[in-house]
C-alpha positions as a printed Julia matrix, in Angstrom:
476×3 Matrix{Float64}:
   0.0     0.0    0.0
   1.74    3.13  -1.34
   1.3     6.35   0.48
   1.53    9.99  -1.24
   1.0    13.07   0.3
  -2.55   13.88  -1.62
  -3.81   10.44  -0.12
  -2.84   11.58   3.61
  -5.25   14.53   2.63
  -8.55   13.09   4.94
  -5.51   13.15   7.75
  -4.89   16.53   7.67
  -6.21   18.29  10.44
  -4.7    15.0   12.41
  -1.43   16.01  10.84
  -1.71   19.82  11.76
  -1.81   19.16  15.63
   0.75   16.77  15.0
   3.52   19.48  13.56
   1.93   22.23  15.68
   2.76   20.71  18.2
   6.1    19.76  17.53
   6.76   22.51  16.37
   5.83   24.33  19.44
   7.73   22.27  21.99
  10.94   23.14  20.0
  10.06   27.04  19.88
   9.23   26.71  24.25
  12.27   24.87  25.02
  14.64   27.46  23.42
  12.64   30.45  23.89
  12.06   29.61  27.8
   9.24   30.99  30.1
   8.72   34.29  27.78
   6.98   31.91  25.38
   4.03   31.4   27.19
   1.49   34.27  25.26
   3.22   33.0   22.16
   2.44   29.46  22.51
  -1.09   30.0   23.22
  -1.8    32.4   20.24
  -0.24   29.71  18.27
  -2.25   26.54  19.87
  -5.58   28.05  19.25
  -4.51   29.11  15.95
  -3.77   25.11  15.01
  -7.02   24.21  16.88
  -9.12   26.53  14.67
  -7.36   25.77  11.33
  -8.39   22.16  12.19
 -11.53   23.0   12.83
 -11.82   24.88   9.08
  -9.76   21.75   7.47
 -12.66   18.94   9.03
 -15.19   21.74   7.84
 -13.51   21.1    4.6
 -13.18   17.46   4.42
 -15.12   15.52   1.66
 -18.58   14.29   2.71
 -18.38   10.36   1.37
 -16.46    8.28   3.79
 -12.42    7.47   3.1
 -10.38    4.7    4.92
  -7.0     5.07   5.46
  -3.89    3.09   6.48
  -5.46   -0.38   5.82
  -9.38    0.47   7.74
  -7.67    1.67  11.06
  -8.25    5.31  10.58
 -11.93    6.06   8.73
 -13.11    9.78   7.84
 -16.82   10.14   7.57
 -19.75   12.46   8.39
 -20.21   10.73  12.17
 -16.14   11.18  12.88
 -16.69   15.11  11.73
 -19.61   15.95  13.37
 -18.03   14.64  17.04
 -14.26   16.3   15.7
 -15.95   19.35  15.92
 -17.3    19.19  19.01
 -13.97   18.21  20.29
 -12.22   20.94  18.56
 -14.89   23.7   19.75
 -14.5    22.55  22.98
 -11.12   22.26  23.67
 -10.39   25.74  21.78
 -12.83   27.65  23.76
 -11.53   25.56  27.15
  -7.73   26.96  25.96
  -8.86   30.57  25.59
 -10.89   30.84  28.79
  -7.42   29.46  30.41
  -5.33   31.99  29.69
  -5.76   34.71  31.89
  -6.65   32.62  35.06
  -3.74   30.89  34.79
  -1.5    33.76  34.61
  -3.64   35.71  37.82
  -2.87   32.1   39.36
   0.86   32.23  38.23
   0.6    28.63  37.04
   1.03   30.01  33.43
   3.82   27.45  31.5
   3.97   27.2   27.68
   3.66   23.06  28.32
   0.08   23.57  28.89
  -0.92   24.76  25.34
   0.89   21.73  23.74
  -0.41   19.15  26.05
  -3.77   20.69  25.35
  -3.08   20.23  21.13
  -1.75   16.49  22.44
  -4.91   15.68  24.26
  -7.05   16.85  21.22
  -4.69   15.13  18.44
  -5.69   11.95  20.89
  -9.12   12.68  20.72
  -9.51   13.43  17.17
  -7.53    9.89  15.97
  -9.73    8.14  19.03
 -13.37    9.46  16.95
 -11.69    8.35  13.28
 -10.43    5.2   15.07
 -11.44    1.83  12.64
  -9.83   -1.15  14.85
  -8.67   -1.93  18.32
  -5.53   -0.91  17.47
  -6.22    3.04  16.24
  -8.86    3.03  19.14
  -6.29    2.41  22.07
  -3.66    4.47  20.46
  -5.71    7.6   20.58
  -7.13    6.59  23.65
  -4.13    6.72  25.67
  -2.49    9.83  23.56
  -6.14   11.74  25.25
  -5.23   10.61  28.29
  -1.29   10.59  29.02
  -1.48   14.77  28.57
  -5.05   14.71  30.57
  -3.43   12.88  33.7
  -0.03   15.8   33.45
  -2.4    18.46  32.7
  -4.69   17.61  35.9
  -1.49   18.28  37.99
  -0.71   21.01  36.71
  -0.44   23.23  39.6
   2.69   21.44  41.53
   2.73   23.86  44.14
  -1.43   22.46  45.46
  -1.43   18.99  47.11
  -4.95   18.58  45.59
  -3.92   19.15  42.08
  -1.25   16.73  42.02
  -3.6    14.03  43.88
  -5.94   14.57  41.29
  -3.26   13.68  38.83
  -2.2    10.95  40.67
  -5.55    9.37  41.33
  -6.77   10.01  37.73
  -3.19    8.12  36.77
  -3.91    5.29  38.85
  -7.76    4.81  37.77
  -7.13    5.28  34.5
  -4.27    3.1   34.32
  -6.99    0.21  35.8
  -9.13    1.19  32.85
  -6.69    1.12  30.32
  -6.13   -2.6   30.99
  -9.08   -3.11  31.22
  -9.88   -2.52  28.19
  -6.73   -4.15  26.51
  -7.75   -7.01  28.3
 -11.49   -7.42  26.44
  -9.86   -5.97  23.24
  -7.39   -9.19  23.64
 -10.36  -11.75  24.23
 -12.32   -9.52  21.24
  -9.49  -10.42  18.91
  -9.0   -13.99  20.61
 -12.9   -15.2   19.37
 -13.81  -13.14  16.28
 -10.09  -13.6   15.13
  -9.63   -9.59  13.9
  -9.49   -5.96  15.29
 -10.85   -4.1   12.7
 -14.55   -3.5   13.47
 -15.71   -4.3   10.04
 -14.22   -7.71  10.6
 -15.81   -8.0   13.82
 -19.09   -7.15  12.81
 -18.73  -10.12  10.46
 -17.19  -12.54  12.58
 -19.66  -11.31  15.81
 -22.72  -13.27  14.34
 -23.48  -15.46  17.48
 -22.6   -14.15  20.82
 -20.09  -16.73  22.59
 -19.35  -16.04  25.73
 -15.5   -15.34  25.42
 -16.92  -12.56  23.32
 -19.25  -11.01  25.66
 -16.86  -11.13  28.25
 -14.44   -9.14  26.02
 -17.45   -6.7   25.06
 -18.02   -6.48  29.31
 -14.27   -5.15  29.4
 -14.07   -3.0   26.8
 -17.09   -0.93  27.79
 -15.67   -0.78  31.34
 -12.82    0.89  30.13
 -14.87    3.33  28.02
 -17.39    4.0   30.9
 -14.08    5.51  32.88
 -13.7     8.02  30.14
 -17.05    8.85  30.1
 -17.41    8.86  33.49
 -20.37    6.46  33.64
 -21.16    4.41  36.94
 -19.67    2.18  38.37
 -16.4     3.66  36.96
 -17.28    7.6   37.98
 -15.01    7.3   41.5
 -12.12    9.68  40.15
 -14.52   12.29  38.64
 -15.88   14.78  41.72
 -11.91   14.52  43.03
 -10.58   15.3   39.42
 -12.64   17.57  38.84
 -12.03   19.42  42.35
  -8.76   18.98  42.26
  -7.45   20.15  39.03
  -7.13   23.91  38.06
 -10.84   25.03  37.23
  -9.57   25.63  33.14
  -8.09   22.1   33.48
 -11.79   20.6   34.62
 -13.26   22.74  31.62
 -11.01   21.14  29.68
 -12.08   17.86  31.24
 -16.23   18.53  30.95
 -16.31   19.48  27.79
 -13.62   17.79  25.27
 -12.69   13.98  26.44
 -16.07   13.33  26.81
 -16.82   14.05  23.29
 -14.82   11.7   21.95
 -14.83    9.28  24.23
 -18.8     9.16  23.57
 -17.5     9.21  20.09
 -15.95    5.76  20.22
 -18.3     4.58  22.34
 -21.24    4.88  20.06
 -18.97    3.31  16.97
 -17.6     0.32  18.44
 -20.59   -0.66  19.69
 -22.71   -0.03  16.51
 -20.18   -0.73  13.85
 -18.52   -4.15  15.79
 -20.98   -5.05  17.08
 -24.07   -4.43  15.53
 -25.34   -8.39  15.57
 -25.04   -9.32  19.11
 -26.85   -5.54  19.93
 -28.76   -7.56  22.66
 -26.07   -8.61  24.57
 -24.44   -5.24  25.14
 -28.01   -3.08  25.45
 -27.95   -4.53  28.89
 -24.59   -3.63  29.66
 -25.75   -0.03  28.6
 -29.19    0.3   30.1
 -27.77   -0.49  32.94
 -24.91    2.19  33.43
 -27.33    4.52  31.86
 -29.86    4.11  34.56
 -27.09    4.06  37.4
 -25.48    7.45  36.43
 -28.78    9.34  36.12
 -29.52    8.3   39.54
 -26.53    8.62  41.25
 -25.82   12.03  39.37
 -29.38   13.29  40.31
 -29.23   12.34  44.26
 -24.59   12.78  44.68
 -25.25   15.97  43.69
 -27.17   17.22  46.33
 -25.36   17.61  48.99
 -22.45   19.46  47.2
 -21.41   22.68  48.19
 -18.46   23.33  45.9
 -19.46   24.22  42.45
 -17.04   22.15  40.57
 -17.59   19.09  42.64
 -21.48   19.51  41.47
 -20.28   19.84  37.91
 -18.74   16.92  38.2
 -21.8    14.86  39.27
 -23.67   16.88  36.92
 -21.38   15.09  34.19
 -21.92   12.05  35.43
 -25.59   12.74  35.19
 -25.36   13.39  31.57
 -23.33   11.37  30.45
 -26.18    8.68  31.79
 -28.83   10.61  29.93
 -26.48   10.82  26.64
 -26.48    6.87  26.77
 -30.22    6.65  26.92
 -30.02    7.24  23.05
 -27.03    4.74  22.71
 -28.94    1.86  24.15
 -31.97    2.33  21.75
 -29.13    1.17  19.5
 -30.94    3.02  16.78
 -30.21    5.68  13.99
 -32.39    7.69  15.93
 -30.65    6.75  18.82
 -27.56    7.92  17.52
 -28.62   11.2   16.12
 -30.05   11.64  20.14
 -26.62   11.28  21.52
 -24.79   13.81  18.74
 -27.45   16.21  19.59
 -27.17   15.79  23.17
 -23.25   16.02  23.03
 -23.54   19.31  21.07
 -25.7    21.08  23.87
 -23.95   19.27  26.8
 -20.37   21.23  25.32
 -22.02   24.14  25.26
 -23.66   24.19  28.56
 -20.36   22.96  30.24
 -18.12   25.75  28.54
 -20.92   28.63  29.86
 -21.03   27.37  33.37
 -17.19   26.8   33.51
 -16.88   30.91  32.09
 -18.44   31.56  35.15
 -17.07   29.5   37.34
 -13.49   31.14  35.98
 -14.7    34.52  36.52
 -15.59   33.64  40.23
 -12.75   36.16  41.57
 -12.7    38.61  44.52
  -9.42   40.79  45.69
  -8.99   38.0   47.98
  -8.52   35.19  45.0
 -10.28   32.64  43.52
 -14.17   31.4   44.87
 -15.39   27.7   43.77
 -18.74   27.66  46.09
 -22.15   28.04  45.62
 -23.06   30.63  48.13
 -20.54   33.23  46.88
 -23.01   33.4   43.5
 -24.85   35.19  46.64
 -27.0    38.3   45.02
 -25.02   38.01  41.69
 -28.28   39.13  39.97
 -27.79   43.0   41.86
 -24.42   42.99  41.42
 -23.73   41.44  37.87
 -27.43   41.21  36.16
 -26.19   39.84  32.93
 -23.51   37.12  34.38
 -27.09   35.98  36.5
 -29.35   36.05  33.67
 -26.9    33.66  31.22
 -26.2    31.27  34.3
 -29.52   30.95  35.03
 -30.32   29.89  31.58
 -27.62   27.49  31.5
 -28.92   26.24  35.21
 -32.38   25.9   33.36
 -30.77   24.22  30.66
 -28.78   21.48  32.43
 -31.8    20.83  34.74
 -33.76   20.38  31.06
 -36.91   22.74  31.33
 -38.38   23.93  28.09
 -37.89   25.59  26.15
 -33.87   25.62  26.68
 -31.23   24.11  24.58
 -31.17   21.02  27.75
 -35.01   19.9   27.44
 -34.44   19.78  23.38
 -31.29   17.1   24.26
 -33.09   15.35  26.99
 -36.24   14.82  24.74
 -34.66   13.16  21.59
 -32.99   10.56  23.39
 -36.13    9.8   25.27
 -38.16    9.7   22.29
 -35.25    7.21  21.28
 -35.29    5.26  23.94
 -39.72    5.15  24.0
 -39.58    3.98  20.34
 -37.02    1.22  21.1
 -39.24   -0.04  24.04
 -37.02    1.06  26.44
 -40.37    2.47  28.84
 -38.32    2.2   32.43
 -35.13    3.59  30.53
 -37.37    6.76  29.84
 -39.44    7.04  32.68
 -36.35    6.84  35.27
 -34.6     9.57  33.2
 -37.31   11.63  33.36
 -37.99   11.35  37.35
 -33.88   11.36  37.59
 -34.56   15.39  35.72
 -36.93   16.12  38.21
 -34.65   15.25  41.3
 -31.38   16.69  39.37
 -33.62   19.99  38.86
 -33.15   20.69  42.5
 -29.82   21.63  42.8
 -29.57   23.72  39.66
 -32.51   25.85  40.82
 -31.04   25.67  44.05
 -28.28   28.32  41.92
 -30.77   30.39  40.46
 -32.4    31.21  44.22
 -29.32   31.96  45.59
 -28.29   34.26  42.8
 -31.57   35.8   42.82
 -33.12   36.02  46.27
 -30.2    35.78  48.96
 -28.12   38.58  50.47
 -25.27   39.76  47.85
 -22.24   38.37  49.07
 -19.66   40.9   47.42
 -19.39   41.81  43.77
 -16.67   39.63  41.48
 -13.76   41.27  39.78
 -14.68   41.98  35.74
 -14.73   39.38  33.56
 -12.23   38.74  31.03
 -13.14   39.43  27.25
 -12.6    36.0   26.19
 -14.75   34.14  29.48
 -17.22   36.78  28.5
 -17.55   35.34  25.02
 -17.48   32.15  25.72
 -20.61   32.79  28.21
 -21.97   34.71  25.65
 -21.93   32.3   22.54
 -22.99   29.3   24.46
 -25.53   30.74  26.53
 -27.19   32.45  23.53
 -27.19   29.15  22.0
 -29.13   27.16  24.87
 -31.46   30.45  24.69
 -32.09   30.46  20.89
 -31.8    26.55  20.09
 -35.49   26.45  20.21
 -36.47   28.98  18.01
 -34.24   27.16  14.69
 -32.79   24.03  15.78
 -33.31   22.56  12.02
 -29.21   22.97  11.51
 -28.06   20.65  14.47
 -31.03   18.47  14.2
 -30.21   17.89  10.33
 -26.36   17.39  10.86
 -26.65   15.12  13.97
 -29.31   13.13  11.47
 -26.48   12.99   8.75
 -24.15   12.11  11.0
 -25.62    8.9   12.61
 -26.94    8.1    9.12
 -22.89    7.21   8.35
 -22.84    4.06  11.1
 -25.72    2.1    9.91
């Protein structure tokens, strides 16, 4: 098989991180620590020309280097997502981290690692591609998480999101090992064909391998590092966290199991069904009793991520298309609620719990209004971007038969709505507890874009709607 350039072409934007950041470890490491501003205009410069070269890459669906590596509508719809959400989770990070004085030029690169990870992890076309990308995502995720050296917590965030997700990378290898062992291949093509009667070596392969992708979507049973990660890290590092790995995680998720595996869809709906109705619950009731906003986040996550599976475990097109959509509204919700969780700053430093949102609505009206919207939105009331999300994959999971599925997410809302209104009164009817320091331009459009979106989705969502559609159309 003869590679030229012009045939690498549906691997550009894979190819651009790649250099870029090459490129930009060489320029930080003889430049030094005056690099930093550099670095960063330059990362989010590779991270949008990406995003313009998947824009541009042809609709039909190419296969490169022998079926591990595919290109097709599904793998740019979710690159997108990635790409949009680690940019805008790069440019709300600069100025916090340099008010923090934890600014290093390492952080922009092992940002454009992570994403290169992510992006080969959605395009992924064996066992082989998928673990690859999987553990280029996470290697810069676990350094990134203790980033602040100087904080016990950050580095025992790293070091317990090292550990766990260590224990979930063999995992996985382990039941990609027995996959290969019974259907005798590790493309997923292969698989599908070979898969035709489920054995029990196989479903004890398929039992592994989710494991290890329930970890990086922190799904229950394998949520335990998320609240502490998420704590933990530097607040850009958990936006980070919320908003891109998830994406493609979810990515691979949905692919394996529908391409591989699309003949023994019985045998791993159960697996699915069940972690689906687990993390609804236990994000709706952990949640609770938080008092620190990124903890809540966290279980928030875990929350959704159990809704966004409702639509995998229909195991339909429509199912599908439910999960895309519900990816692309959970990235921007996450990104608004982290802007203001970044811009949580008094003369005294940095504030991470609920109560200090105290009166916001006297003393910053508009900063109130958009994160009450996106507190409206996560809980999933209409009209909001959130109840749009929440009621495909329902409708997914009602036309699939899935009844209990539906009716526990729906009671799961109704508990989860607590604690996100629980924000609202405190913003809006408690004593103002001190006014924040002004927001930075680029946290300010980050809240902006994303919270005008959950507003607005309503009123045209024919755009997303259609995409996600076209998307989900390219696995079956």
């Amino acid at each position: 098989m003869t590679l030229t350039f012009a045939a690498l072409g549906p691997a550009l934007p894979e190819l651009l991180l790649a250099a870029a950041a090459i490129f930009l470890v060489l320029f930080g490491a003889i430049v030094g620590p005056k690099s930093v501003d550099t670095v960063n205009g330059l990362a989010l410069a590779a991270l949008f020309a990406a995003l313009v070269l998947v824009f541009l890459s042809p609709a039909e669906k190419v296969v490169l280097f022998n079926g591990s590596f595919q290109v097709d509508e599904f793998g740019r719809f979710m690159k997108i997502l990635a790409l949009l959400g680690a940019g805008g989770a790069l440019a709300m990070s600069v100025d916090w981290l340099k008010a923090e004085k934890q600014s290093r030029f390492e952080f922009a690169i092992l940002i454009l690692l992570s994403t290169l990870g992510m992006m080969v992890l959605i395009s992924a076309g064996d066992l082989l591609a998928l673990y690859m990308g999987l553990e280029l995502m996470s290697l810069a995720l676990y350094v990134i998480a203790a980033n602040n050296r100087d904080s016990v917590r950050s580095t025992e965030a790293g070091l317990k999101y090292f550990v766990l997700g260590a224990l979930s990378s063999g995992m996985l290898l382990y039941g990609a090992s027995l996959i290969y062992g019974f259907t005798g291949s590790i493309n997923f093509a292969q698989i599908a064909n070979a898969a035709r009667e489920p054995s029990l070596g196989l479903i004890f392969g398929i039992v592994f391998m989710f494991a290890g992708m329930c970890f990086k979507v922190s799904a229950v049973p394998f949520h335990m590092w998320t609240p502490d990660v998420y704590e933990g890290s530097p607040t850009p590092v958990t936006a980070f966290f919320g908003a891109a790995p998830k994406v493609a995680a979810m990515a691979v998720f949905v692919r394996f199991a529908i391409e591989a595996l699309p003949n023994v869809t019985h045998q791993w709906q159960q697996i699915v069904v069940f972690v689906s109705l687990a993390s609804m619950v236990l994000g709706a009731f952990a949640a609770i009793g938080q008092r620190n906003l990124k903890r809540l986040m966290a279980y928030s996550s875990i929350g959704h991520m159990g809704y966004a599976l409702v639509g995998l475990a229909a195991g339909t097109e429509q199912g599908v298309r439910g999960v895309l959509v519900y990816m692309a509204v959970y990235v921007a919700m996450t990104l608004g609620t982290f802007a203001v969780i970044l811009s949580m700053r008094r003369k005294e430093g940095m504030v991470e719990n609920y109560e200090d949102l105290a009166g916001l609505a006297r003393t910053n009206p508009v900063m109130a209004f958009m994160l009450a919207a996106l507190m409206f939105s996560l809980a999933g009331i209409p009209p909001l971007a959130g109840f749009l999300a929440k009621y495909y994959v329902f409708l997914a999971a009602i036309e699939a038969g899935l009844y209990t599925l539906a009716v526990v997410g729906v009671l799961a809302s109704v508990v989860g709505a607590y604690y996100y209104l629980r924000i609202v009164k405190v913003m809006y009817f408690d004593e103002p507890a001190g006014a924040f320091e002004p927001m930075p331009g680029e946290l300010r459009a980050v809240l902006a874009v994303s919270g005008l979106f959950t507003v607005l989705l309503f009123a045209y969502p024919a755009p997303l709607l259609a995409a996600a559609g076209v998307a989900a159309k390219a696995l079956f």
